[in-house]
GUVEX-972880 format. One record per residue: z, y, x of N, C-alpha, C in turn; chain; residue number from 1. Coordinates in Angstrom, 2 decimals. Each point is the difference from the previous one (the first is absolute). Layout:
% residues N
       nup    nnorth     neast      caup   canorth    caeast       cup    cnorth     ceast   kette    nr
         Z         Y         X         Z         Y         X         Z         Y         X       A   NUM
...
***
This chain:
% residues 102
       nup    nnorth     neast      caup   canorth    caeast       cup    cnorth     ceast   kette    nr
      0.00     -1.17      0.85      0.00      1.17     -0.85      0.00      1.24      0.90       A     1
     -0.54      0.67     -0.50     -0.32      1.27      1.01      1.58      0.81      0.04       A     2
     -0.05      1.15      1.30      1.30      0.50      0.52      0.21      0.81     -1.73       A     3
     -0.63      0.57     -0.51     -0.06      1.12     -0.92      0.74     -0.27     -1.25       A     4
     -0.42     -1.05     -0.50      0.60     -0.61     -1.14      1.13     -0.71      0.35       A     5
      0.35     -0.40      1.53      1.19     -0.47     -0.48      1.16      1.20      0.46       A     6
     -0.08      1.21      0.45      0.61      0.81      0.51      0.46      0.88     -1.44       A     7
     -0.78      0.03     -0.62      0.52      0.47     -1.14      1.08     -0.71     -0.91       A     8
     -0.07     -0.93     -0.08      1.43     -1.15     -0.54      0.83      0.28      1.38       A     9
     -0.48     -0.30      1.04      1.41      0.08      0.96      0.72      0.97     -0.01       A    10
     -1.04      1.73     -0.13      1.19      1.10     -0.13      0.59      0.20     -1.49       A    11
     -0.05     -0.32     -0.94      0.51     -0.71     -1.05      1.51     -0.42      0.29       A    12
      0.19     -1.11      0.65      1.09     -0.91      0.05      0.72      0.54      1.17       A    13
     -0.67      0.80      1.01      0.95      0.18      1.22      1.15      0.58     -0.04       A    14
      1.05     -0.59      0.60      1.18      0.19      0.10      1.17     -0.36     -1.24       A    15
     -0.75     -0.62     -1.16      0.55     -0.81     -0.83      1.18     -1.43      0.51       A    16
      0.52     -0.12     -0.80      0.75     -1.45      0.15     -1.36     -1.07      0.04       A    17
      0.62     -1.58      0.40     -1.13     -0.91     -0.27      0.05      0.45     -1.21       A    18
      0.87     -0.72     -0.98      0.00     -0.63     -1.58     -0.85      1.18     -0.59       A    19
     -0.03      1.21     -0.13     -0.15      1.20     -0.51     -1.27     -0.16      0.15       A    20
     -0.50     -0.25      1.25     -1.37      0.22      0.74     -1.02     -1.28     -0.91       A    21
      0.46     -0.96      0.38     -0.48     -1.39     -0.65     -0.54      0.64     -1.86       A    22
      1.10      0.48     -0.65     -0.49     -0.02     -1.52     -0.78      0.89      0.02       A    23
      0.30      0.94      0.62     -1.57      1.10      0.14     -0.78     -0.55     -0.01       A    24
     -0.21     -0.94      1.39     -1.44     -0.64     -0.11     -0.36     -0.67     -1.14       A    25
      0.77     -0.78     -0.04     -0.28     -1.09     -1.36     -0.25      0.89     -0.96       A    26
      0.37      0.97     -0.59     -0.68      0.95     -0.91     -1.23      0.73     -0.08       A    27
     -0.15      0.22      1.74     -1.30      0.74     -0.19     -1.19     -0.65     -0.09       A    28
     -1.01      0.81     -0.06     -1.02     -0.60     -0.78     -1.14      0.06      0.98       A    29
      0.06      0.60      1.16     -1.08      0.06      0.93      0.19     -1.83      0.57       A    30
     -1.31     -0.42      0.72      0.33     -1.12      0.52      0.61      0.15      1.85       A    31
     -0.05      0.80      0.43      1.06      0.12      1.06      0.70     -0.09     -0.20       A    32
      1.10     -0.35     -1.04      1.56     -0.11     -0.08     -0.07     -1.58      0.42       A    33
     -0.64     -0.87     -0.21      0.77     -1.62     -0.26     -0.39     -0.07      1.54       A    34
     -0.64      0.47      0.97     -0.32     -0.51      1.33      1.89      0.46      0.70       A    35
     -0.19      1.19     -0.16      1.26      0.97      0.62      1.41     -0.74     -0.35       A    36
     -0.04     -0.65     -1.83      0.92     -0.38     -0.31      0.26     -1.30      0.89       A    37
     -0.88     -0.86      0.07      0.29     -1.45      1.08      0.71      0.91      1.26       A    38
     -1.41      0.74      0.13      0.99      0.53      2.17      1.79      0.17     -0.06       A    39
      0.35      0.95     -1.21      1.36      0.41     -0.10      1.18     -1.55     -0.51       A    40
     -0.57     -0.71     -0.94      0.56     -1.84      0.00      0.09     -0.14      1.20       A    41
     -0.58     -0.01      0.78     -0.38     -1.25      1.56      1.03      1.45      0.71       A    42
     -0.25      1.05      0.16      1.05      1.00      0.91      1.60     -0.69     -0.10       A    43
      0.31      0.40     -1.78      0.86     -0.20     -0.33      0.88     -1.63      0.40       A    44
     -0.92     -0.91     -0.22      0.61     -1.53      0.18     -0.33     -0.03      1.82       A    45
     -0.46      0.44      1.19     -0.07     -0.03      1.13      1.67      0.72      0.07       A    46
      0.03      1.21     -0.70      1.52      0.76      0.74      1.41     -1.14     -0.97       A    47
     -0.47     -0.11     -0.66      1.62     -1.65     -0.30     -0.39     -0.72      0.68       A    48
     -0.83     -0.39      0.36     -0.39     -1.25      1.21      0.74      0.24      1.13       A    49
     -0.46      0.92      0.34      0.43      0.86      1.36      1.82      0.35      0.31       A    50
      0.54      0.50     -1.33      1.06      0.07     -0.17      0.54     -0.24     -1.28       A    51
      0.94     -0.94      0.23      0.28     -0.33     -1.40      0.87      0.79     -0.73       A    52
      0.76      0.81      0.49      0.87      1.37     -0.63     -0.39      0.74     -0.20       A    53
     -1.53      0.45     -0.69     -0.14      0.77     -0.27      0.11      0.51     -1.34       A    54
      0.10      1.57     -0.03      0.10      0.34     -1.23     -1.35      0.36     -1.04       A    55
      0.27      1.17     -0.33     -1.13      0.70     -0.81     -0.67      0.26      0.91       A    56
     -1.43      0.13     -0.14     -1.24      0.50      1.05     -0.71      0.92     -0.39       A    57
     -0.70      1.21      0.61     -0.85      1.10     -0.39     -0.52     -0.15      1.28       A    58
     -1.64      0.82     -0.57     -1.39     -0.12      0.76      0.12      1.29      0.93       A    59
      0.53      0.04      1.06      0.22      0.85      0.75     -1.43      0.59      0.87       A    60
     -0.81     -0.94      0.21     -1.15      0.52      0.47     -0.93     -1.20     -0.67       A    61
     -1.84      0.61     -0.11     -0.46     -0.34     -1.35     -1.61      0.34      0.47       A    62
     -0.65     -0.31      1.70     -0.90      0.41      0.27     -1.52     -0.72     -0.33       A    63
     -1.16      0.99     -0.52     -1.29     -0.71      0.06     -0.60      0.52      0.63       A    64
     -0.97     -0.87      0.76     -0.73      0.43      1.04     -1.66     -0.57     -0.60       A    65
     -0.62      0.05      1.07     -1.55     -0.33     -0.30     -0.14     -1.33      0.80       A    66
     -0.56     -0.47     -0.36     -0.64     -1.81      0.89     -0.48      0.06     -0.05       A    67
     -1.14     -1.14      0.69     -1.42     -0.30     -0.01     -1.04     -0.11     -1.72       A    68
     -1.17      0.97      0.65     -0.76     -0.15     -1.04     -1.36     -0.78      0.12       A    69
     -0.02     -0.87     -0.93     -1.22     -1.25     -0.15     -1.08      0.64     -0.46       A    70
     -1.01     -0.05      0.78     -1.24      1.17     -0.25     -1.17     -0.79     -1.55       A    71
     -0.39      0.11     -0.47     -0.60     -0.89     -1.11     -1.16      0.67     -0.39       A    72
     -0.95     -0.80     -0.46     -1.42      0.89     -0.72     -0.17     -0.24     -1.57       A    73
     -0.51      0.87     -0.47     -0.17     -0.14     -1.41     -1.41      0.34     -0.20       A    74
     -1.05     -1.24     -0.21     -1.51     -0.40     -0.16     -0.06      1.58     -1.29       A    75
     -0.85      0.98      0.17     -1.08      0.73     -0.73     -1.28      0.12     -0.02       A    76
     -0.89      0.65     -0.94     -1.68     -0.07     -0.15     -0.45     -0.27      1.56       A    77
     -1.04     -0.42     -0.38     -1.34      0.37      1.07      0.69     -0.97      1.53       A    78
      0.65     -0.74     -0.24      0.29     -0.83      1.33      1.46      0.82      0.67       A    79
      0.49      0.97     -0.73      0.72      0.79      1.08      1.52     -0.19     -0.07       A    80
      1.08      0.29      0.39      1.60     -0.48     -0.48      0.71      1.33      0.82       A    81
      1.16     -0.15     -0.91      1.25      0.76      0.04      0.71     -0.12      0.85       A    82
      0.89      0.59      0.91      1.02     -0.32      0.76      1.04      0.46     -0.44       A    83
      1.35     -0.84     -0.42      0.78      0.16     -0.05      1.49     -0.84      0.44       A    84
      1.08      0.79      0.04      1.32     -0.59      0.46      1.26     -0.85     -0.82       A    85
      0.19     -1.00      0.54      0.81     -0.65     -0.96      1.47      0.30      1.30       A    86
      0.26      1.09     -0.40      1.94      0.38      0.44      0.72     -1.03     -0.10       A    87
      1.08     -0.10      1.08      1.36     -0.42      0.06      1.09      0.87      0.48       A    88
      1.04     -0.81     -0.05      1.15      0.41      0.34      1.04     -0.46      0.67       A    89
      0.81      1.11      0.68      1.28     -0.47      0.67      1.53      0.35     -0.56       A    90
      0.46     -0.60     -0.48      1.03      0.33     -0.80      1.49     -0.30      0.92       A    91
      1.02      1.25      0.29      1.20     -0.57      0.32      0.95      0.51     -0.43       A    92
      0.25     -0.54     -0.44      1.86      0.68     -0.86      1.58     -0.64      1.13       A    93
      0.42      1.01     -0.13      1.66     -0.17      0.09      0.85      0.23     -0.61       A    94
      0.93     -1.14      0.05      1.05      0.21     -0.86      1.47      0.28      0.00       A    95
      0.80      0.75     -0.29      0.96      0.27      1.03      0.80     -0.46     -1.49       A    96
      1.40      0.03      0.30      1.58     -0.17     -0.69      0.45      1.11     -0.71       A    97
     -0.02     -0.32     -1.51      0.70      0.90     -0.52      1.53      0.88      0.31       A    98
     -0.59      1.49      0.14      1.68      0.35      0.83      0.62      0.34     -1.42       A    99
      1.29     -0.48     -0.24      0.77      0.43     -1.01      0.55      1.37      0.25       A   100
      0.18      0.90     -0.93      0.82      1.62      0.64      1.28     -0.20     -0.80       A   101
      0.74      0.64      0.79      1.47      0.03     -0.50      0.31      1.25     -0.70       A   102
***
């Protein structure tokens, strides 16, 4: 999925809790939410993996970048074709520990 569409759901959710972040997605209606929603599952179950005391989690950092683009043709009249790009992406989120305030 190209950087564009999914940057727009990501600044959306940034700096949200997971749980908070998750029903967003699941609500919204663009199809960049269900890719983003797996990345933040798999974040989330790597940091209990990692440590099992953990508490509440928020998306502390939430970056998209650009990846490789697959060059492709699209056949038009007279023998001739289109060039165009099929985008990817680099997606990295961090997740840091909910700080409680006193």
């Amino acid at each position: 999925m190209s950087p564009r569409k999914l940057r727009l759901m990501a600044d959306s959710i940034r700096k949200m809790g997971v749980l908070e972040a998750l029903a967003g997605l699941d609500a919204a209606s663009q199809r960049s939410g269900k890719p983003l929603a797996v990345l933040i599952r798999s974040a989330a179950a790597n940091a209990k993996v990692k440590n099992a005391k953990v508490g509440p989690l928020v998306i502390f950092k939430l970056e998209v970048d650009g990846g490789p683009a697959m060059k492709r043709w699209h056949a038009v009249s007279k023998g001739s074709a289109h060039a165009y790009k099929k985008r990817m992406s680099h997606v990295t989120v961090t997740l840091t520990e909910e700080k409680k305030e006193k």
